[in-house]
GUPAMAR-451666 format. One record per residue (C-alpha): z negated, y, x negated. Coordinates in Angstrom, 2 decimals. Example, Ala and Ser with C-alpha at 12.3 -4.5 7.8 and 13.67 -1.06 7.14 Angstrom:
(r (-7.80 -4.50 -12.30))
(r (-7.14 -1.06 -13.67))
END
This chain:
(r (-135.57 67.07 -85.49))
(r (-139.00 68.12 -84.72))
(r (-140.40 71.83 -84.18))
(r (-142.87 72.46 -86.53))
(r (-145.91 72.95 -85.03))
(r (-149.81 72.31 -85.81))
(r (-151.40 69.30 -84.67))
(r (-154.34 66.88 -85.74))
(r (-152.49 65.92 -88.87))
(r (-150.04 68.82 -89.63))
(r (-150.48 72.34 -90.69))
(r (-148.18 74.92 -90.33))
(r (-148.66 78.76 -91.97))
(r (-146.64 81.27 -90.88))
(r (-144.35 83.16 -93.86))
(r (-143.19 86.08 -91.56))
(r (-144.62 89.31 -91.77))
(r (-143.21 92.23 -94.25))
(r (-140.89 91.15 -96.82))
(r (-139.27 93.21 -100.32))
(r (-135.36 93.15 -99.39))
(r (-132.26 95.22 -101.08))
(r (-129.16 95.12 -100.73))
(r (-126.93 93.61 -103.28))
(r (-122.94 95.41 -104.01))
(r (-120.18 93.49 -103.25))
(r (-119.19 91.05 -106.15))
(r (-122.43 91.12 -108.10))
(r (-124.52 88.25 -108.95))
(r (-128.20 88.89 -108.68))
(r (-130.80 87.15 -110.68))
(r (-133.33 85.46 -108.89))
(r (-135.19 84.27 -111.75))
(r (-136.72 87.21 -112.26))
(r (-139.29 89.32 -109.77))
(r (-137.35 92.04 -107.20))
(r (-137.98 95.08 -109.27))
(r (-136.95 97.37 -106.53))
(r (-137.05 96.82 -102.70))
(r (-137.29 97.88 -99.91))
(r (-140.06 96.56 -96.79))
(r (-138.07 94.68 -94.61))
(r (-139.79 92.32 -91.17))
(r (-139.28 88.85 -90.74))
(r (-138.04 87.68 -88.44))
(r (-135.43 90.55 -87.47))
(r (-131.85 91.21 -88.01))
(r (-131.79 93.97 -91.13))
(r (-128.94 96.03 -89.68))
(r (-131.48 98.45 -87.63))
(r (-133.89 98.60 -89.60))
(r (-133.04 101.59 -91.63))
(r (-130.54 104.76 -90.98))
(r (-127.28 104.33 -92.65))
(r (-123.60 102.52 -92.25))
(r (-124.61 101.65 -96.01))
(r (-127.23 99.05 -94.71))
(r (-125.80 98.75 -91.05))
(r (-121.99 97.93 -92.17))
(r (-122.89 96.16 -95.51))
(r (-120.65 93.36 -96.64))
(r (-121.69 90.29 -98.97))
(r (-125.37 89.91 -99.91))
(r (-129.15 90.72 -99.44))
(r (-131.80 89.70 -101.18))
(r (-135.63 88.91 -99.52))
(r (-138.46 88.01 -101.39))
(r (-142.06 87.56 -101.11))
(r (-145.19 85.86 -102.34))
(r (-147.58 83.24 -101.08))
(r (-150.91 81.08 -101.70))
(r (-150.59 77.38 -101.08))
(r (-154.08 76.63 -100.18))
(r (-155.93 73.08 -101.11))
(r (-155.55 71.73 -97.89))
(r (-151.99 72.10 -97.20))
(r (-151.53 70.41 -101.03))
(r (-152.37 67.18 -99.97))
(r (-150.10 65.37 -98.42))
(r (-146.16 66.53 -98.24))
(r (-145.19 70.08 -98.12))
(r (-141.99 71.41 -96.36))
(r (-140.66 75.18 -96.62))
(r (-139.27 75.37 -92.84))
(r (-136.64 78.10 -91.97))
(r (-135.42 78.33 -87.90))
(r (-132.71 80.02 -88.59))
(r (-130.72 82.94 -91.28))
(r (-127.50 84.10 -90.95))
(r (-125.09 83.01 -92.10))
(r (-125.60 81.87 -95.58))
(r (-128.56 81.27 -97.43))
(r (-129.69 80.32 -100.65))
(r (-132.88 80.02 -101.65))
(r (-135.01 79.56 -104.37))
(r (-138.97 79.18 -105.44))
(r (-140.10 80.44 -108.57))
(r (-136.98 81.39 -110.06))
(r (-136.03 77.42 -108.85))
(r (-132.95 77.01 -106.90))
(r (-134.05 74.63 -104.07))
(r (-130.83 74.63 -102.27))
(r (-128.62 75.93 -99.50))
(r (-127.47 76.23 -95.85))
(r (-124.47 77.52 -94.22))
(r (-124.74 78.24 -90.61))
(r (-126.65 81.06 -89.42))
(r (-128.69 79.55 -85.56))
(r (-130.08 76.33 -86.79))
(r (-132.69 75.23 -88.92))
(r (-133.22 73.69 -92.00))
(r (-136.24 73.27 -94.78))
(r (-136.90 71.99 -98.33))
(r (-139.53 69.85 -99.92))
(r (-141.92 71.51 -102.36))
(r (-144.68 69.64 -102.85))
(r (-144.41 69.09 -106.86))
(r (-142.54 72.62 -106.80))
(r (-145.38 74.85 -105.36))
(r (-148.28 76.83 -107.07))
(r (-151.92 77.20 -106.11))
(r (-150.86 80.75 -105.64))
(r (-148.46 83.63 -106.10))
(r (-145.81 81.76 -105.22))
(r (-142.50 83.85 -105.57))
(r (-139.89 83.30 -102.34))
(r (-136.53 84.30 -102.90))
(r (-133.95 84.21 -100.06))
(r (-130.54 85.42 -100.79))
(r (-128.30 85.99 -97.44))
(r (-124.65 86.36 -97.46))
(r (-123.55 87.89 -93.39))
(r (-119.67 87.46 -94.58))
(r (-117.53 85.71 -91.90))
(r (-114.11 84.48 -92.51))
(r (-111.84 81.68 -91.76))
(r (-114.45 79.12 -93.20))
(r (-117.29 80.40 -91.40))
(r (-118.22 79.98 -87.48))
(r (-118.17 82.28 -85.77))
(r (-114.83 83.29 -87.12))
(r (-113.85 86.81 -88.90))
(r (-111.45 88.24 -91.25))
(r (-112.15 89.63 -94.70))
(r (-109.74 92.48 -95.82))
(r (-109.48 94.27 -99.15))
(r (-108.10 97.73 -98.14))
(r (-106.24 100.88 -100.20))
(r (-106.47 104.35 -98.76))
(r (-105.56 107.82 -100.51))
(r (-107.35 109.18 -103.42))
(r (-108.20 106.02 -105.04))
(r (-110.54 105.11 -102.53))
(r (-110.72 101.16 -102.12))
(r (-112.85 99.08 -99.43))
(r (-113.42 95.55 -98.83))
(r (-113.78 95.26 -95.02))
(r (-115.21 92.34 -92.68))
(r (-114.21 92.17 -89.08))
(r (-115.73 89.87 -87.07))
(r (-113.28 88.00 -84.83))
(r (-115.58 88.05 -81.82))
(r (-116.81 91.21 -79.47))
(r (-120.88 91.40 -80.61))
(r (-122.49 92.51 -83.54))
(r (-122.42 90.34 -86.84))
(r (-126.46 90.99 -87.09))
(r (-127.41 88.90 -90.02))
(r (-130.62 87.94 -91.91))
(r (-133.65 85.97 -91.78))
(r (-133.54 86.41 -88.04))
(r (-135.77 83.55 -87.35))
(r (-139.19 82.34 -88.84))
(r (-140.21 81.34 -91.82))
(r (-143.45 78.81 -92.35))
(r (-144.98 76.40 -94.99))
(r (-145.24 73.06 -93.14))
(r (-147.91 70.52 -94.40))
(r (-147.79 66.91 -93.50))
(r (-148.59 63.65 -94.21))
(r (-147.07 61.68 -96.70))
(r (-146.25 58.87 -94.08))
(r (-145.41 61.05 -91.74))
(r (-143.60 61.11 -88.18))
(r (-139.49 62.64 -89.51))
(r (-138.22 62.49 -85.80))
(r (-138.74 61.41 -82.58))
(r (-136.00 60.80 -79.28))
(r (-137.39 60.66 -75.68))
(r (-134.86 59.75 -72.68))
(r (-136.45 60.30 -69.14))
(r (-134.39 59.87 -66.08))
(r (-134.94 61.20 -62.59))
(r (-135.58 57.68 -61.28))
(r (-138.75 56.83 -63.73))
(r (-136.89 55.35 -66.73))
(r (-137.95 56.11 -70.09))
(r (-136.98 55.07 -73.12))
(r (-137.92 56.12 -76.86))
(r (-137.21 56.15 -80.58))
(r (-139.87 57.35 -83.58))
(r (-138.41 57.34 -86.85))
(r (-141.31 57.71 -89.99))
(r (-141.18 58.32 -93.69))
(r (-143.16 55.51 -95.29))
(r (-144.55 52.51 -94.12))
(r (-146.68 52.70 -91.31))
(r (-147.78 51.25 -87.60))
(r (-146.46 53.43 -85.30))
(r (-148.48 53.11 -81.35))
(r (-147.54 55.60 -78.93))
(r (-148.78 57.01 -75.17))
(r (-147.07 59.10 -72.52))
(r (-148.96 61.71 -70.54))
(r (-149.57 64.09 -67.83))
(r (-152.08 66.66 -69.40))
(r (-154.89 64.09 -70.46))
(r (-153.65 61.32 -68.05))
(r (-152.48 58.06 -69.71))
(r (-149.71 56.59 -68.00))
(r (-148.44 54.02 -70.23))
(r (-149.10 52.86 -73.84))
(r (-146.66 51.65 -76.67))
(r (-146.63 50.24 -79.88))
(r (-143.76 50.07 -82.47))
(r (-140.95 52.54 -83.40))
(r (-138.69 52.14 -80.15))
(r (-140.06 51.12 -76.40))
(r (-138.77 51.60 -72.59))
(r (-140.97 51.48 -69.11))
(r (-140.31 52.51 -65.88))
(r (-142.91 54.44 -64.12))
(r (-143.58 55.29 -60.54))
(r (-144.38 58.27 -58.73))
(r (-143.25 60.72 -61.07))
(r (-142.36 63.86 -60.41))
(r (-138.33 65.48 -62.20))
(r (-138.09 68.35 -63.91))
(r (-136.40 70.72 -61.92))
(r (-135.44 74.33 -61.28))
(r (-138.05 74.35 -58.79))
(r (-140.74 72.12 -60.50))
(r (-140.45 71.91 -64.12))
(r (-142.89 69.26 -64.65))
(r (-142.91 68.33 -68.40))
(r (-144.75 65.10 -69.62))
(r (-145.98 64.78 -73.33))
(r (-144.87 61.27 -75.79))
(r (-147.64 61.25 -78.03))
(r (-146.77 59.27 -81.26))
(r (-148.93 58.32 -84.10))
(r (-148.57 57.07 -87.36))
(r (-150.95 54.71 -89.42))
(r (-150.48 53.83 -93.36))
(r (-151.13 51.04 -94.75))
(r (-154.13 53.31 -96.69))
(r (-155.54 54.02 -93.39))
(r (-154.19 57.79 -92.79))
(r (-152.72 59.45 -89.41))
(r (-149.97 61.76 -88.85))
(r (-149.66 62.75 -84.76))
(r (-146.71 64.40 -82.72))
(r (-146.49 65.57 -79.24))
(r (-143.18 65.90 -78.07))
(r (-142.42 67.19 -74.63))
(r (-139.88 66.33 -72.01))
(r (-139.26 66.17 -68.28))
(r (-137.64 63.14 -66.27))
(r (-134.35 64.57 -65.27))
(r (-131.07 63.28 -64.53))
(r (-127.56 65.08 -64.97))
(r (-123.83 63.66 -64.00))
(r (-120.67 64.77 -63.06))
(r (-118.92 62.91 -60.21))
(r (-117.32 63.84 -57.30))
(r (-115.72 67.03 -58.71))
(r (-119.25 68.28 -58.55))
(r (-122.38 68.86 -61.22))
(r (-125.52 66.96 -59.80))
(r (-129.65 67.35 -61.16))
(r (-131.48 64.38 -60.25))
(r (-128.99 62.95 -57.57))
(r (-128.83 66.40 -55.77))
(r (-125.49 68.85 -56.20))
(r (-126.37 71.68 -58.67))
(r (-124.87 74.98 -58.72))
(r (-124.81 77.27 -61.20))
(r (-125.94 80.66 -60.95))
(r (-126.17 82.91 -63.85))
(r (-125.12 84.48 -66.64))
(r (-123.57 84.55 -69.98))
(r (-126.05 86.53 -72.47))
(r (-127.22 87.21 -75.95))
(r (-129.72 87.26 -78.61))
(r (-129.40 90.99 -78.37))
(r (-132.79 94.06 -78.28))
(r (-133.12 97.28 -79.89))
(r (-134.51 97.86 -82.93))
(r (-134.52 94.03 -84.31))
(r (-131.20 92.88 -82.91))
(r (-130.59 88.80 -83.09))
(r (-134.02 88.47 -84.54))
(r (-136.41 86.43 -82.57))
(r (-138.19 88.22 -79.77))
(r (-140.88 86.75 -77.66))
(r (-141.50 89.10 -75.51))
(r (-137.64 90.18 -74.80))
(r (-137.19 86.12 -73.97))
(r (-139.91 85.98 -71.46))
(r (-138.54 89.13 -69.63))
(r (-135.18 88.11 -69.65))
(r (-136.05 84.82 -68.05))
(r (-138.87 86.76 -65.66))
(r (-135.31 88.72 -64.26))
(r (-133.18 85.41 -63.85))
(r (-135.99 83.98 -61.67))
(r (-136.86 87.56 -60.12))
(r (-133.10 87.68 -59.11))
(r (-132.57 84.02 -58.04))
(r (-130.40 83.11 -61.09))
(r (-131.45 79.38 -62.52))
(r (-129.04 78.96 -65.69))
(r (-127.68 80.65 -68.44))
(r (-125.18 79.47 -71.34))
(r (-126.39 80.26 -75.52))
(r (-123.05 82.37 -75.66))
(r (-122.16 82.20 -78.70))
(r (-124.74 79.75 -80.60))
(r (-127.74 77.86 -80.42))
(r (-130.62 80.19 -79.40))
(r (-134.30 80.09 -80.92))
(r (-135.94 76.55 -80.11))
(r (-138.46 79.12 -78.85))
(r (-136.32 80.16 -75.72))
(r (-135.76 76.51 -75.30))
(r (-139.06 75.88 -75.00))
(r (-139.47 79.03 -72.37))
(r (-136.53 77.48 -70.52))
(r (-138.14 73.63 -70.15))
(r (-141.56 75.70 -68.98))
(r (-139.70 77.87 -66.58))
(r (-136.88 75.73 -65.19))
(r (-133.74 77.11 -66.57))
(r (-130.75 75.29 -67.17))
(r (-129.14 76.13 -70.31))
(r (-125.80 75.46 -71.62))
(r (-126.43 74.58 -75.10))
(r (-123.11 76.31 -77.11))
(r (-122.38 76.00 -80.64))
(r (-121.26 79.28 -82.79))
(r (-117.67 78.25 -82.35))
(r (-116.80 81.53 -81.40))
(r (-113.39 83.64 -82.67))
(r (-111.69 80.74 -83.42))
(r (-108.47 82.70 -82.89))
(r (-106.48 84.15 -85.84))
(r (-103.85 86.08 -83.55))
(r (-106.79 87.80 -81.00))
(r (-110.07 89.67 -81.23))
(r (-112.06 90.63 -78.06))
(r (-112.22 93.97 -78.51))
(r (-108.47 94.46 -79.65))
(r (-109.38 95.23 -83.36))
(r (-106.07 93.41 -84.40))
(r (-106.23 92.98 -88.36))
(r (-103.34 91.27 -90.79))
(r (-104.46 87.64 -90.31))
(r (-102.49 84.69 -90.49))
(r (-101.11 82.06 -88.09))
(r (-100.92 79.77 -86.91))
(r (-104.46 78.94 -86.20))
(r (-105.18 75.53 -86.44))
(r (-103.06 75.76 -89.94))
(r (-105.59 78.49 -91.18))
(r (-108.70 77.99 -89.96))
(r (-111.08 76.08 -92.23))
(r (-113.84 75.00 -90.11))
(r (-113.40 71.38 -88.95))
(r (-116.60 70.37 -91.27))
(r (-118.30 72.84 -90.10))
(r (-117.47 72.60 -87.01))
(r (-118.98 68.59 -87.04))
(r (-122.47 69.49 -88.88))
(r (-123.51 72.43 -86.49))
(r (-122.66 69.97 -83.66))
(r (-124.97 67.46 -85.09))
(r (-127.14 70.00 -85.96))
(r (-127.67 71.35 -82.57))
(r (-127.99 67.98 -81.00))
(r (-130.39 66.82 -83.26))
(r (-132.25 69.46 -82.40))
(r (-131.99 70.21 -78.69))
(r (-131.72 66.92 -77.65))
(r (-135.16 66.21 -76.11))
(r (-135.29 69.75 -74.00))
(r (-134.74 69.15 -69.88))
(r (-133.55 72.49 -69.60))
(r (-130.14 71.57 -71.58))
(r (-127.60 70.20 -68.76))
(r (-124.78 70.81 -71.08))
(r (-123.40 71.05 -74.25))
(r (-120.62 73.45 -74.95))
(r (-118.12 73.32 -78.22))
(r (-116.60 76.60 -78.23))
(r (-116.04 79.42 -76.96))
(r (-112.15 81.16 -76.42))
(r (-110.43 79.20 -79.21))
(r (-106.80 79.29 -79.43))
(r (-106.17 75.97 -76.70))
(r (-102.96 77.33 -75.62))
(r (-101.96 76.91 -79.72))
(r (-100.44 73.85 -81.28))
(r (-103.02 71.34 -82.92))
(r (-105.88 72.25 -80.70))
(r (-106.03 68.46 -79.40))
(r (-106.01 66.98 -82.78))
(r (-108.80 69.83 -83.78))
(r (-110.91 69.22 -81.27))
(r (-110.58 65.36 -80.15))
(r (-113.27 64.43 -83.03))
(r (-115.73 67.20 -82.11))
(r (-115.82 66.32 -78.25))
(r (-115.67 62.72 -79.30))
(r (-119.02 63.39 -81.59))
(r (-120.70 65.04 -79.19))
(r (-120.56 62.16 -76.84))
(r (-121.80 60.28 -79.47))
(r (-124.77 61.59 -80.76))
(r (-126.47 63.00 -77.62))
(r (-128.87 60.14 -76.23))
(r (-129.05 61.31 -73.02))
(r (-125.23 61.95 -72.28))
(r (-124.63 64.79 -71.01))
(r (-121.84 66.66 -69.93))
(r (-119.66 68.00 -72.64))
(r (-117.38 70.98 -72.24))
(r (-115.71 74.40 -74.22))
(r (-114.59 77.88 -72.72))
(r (-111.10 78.76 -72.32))
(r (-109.99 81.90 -72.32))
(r (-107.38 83.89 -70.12))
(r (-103.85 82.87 -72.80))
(r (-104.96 79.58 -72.21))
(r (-103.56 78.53 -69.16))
(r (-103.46 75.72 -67.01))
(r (-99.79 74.66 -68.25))
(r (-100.56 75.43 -72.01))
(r (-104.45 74.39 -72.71))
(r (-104.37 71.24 -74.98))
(r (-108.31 71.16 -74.72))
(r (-108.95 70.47 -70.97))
(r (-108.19 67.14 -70.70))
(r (-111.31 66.36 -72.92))
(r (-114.03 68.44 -70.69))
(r (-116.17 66.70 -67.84))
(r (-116.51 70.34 -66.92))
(r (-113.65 72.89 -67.01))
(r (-114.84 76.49 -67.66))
(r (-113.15 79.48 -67.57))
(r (-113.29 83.01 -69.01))
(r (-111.57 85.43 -66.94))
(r (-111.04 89.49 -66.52))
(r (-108.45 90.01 -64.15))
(r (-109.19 93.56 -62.92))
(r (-110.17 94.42 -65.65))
(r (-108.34 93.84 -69.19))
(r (-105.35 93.35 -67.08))
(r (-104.19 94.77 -63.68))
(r (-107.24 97.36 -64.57))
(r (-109.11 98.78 -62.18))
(r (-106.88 96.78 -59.44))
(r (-109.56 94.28 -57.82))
(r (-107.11 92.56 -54.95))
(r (-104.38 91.85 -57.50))
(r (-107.24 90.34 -59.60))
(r (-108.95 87.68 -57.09))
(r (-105.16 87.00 -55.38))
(r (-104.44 85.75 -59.58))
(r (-107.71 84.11 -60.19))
(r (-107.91 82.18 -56.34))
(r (-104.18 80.82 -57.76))
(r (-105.14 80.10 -61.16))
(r (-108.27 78.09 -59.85))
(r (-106.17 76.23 -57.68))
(r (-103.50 75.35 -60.46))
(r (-106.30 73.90 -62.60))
(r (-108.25 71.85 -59.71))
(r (-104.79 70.42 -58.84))
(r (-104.12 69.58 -62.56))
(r (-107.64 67.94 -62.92))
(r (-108.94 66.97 -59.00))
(r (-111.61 65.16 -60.72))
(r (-113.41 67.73 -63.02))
(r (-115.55 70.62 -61.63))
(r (-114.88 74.62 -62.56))
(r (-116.84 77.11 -63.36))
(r (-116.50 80.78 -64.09))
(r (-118.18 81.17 -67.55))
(r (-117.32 84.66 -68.02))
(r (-116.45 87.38 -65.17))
(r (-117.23 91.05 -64.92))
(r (-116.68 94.36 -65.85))
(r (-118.35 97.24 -67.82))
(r (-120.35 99.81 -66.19))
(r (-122.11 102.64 -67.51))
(r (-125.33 102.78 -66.30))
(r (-125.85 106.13 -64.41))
(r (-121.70 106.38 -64.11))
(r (-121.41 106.88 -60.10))
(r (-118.46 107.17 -58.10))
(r (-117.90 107.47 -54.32))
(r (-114.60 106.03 -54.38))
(r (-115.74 102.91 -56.93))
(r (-113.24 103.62 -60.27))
(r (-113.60 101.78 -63.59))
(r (-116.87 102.24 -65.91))
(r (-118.82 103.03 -62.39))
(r (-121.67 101.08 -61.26))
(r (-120.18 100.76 -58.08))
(r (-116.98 99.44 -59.58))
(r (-118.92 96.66 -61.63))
(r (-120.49 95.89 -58.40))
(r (-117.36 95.39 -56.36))
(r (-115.39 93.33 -58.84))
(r (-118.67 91.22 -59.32))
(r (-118.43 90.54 -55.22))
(r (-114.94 89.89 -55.11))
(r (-114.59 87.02 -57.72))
(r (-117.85 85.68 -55.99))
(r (-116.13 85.45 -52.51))
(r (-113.21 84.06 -53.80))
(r (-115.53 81.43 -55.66))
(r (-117.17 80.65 -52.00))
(r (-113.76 79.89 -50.49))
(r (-113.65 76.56 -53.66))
(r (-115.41 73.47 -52.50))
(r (-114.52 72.36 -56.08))
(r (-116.81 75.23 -58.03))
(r (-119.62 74.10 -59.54))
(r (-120.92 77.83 -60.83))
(r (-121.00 81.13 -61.39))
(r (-122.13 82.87 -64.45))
(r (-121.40 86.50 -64.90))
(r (-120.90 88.58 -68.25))
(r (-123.06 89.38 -69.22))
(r (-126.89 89.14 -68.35))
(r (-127.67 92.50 -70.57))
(r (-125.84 95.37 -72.65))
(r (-125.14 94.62 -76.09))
(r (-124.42 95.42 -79.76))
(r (-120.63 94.98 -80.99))
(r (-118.22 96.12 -83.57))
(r (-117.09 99.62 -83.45))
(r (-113.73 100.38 -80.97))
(r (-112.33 102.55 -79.20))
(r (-113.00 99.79 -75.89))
(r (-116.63 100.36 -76.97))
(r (-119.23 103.14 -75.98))
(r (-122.17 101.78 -78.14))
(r (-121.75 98.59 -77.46))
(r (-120.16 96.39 -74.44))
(r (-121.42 97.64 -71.32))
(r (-120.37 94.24 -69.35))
(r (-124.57 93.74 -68.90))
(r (-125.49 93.68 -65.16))
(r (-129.17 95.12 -67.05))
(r (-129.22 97.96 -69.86))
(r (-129.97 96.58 -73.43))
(r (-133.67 98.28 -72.01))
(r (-133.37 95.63 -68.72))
(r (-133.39 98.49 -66.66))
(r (-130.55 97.14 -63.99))
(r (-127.68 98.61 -62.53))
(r (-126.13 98.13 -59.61))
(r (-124.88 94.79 -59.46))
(r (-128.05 93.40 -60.52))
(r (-129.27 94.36 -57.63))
(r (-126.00 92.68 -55.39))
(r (-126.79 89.31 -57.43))
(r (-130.46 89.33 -56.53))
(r (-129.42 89.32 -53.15))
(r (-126.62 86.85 -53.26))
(r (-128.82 84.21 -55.17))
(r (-132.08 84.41 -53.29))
(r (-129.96 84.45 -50.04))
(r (-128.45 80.97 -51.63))
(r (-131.55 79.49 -52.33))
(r (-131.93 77.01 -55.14))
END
């Protein structure tokens, strides 16, 4: 799946900018055949939720409508026109003109629709309707309950079964894309540490398809046809330290004598597992970072450039050199930041909440069990895998791809669940890459059903602090046993700490370091670190969470989850400060 982006042959016009939007009451159709007649200005791409003052438009359940108007100009008319959307969440239909041209469900990765013989010279009328409801169909995972309190008053409630904000809309952009009509649909590029590259071009129409691969204006090697391997010499792998990135130029030739042209980019890299140990172009790896979100003021999971190149400024300032999606595919733009920048990314699907007995923040609502009986997401489940692979799969920065996050392992059926998603994975990433899933703390080394199938076991783990709180040796003396249960079940597959940490209030000081206190974030951070050091069988560390963030309302949350080693500002506390000195000290 290609980004769209403009080249020599391909034009793309942005759509974002200020949209109409309204909100639409719970169990009413709206009619998109006819013009908004009253709106509201809404910008694109953000999360709604912040926009505006009000739990009417912050805590609203169901649907929202956007809409706007465009020009097609001549030139973009010519060939094949695509209406490209990165990402809305979590539903969207959408239609042009009063047309219907189709769906999506899944609210982090793209999809588009062809309107050439559907589009106008101009005024052009956009309609996107977005539904944010999660439930047992949806992932991530929620619960949707219709509620009776005194005085007649009745409520249709959605809690999301996972511990951030359900921040929905168009939260990514929005473009026309012109092409070709024989033109370029998709291109694969496999480059290992060692000079081997391989690659596949797949076209629409009939064509000749020649191809080069480059360093900046530098030829080094010339193709022709729709697949092709060499081996080159003297390259130089993409690393954490050097993040060279070639360019595969492809090109396209119909039989009537017209060009379409893609540059794809990609680094020479090479990831395995072996030897209970996570290796980057033949050298041991570890991993030092954080679990984070899609999370800012103001715009919440809506696409920020400038919050994604200070987040990654900090990991590099502070020595960190990964980070995992937690919990679903981030904007191909960050991916792109991460190839340029050398960050390691585990690539996570929104598999998230995929528990129907447990909710993060302890929010426990009448839902039904068992939960590999109720949940209705294996289909899902299987496109948003393919999905994300299709698109992520030429980026160096992804080491990893990551199927869920704290599902219910320990629960009966979890094996039979999962088996075909880890299997497809495997299966539709060219470059093979490790494929794992996060357990979380029920799910123990004698109960998880989903271990066997990782090449990498990681763990989620708050010992200290949602149980034996505030009591940091009882904590590491459970986690340095649990560690060593798991390695002696599975002496052949690294561990990692995906989640670890504790909240802290930034400002909150204590001399003696209690709970909530900077200082006591700080400790607990340092003691699950030491005990880490004292595993020869640890591949990583990556602590939750990188920054503050927006959640559900609870009475375990002040504003939000306070587990960020940065405020949702970046300003950092305490332990950002210990980690800076930990990782530098570590080197790379």
């Amino acid at each position: 799946m290609l980004y769209p982006k403009t080249t020599t042959s391909r034009i793309r016009l942005s759509l974002d900018g200020i949209w109409n939007f309204k909100l639409v009451p719970l169990n009413h159709d709206y009619d998109a055949s006819k013009p908004m007649e009253v709106g509201r200005p809404m910008p694109v791409p953000a999360a709604y939720n912040d926009i505006y003052e009000g739990r009417d438009i912050r805590d609203h359940v169901g649907t929202v409508v956007y809409e706007r108007f465009f020009d097609a100009p001549k030139p973009i008319r010519n060939g094949e026109l695509l209406l490209a959307f990165a990402a809305v969440a979590h539903k969207a239909t959408v239609f042009l003109n009063g047309q219907k041209l189709g769906g999506h469900f899944g609210g982090f990765l793209p999809f588009s629709f062809i309107i050439t013989e559907l589009v106008k010279p101009t005024a052009n009328r956009l309609t996107v309707l977005v539904d944010n409801i999660v439930d047992h169909s949806t992932l991530p995972c929620g619960t949707v309950e219709h509620r009776q309190y005194p005085g007649a008053l009745e409520m249709t409630l959605n809690f999301p079964n996972f511990d951030f904000f359900n921040y929905s809309g168009i939260i990514r952009p929005v473009c026309l894309y012109a092409v070709p009509k024989t033109h370029i649909t998709d291109i694969t590029v496999i480059g290992q540490a060692d000079g081997t590259f391989s690659y596949e071009v797949q076209i629409q129409g009939e064509g000749t398809v020649r191809a080069q691969l480059l360093d900046g204006q530098c030829v080094l090697h010339t193709f022709t046809g729709t697949k092709g391997t060499a081996k080159l010499e003297g390259i130089t792998p993409w690393s954490t330290q050097e993040p060279k990135l070639y360019q595969f130029k492809a090109t396209v030739t119909s039989d009537d004598g017209s060009e379409d042209e893609y540059t794809e980019r990609f680094g020479f890299r090479t990831v395995e597992v072996r030897d209970c140990s996570l290796y980057l172009n033949g050298k041991k790896v570890y991993l030092k970072g954080f679990g984070k979100h899609e999370d800012v003021p103001v715009i919440g999971r809506g696409l920020c450039e400038p919050y994604n190149v200070k987040d990654l400024a900090l990991m590099k300032w502070m020595g960190a050199n990964s980070f995992r999606t937690s919990h679903y595919p981030y904007s191909e733009e960050m991916m792109n930041l991460c190839d340029e920048m050398g960050i390691l990314v585990i690539d996570e699907t929104p598999a998230v909440g995929m528990h129907t007995t447990f909710t993060a923040t302890g929010m426990k609502v009448d839902v039904a069990s068992p939960t590999w009986q109720t949940l209705k997401t294996s289909q899902h489940h299987s496109d948003v895998i393919r999905e994300m692979i299709e698109r992520d799969k030429n980026h160096p920065c992804v080491i990893m791809f990551s199927v869920a996050n704290e599902p219910a392992s320990e629960e009966s059926g979890a094996y039979a669940y999962f088996e075909p998603l880890f299997r497809l994975a495997r299966q539709l990433d060219p470059q093979k890459r490790p494929v794992t899933f996060v357990t979380h703390g029920e799910a123990t080394v004698e109960t998880c059903e989903v271990a066997p199938l990782c090449d990498i076991l990681m763990l989620n783990r708050y010992y200290g602090w949602y149980s034996d709180e505030g009591n940091i040796p009882a904590a590491v003396a459970v986690l340095s046993d649990e560690l060593d249960r798991y390695h002696a079940r599975y002496p052949e597959k690294p561990i990692m700490l995906g989640e670890f940490g504790a909240d802290a209030i930034a400002g909150f000081h204590d001399s003696t370091a209690l709970m909530f206190s900077e200082e006591f974030q700080k400790d607990m951070i340092d003691a699950y670190c030491k005990t880490l050091d004292q595993k020869s069988y640890i591949c990583g560390e990556h602590v939750w969470n990188f920054a503050d963030f927006a959640t559900a309302e609870s009475v375990k949350r002040a504003q939000g989850n306070k587990k960020g080693v940065f405020t949702r500002e970046r300003k950092p506390k305490l332990a950002a400060w210990y980690l800076k000195d930990r990782w530098t000290k570590q080197g790379t």
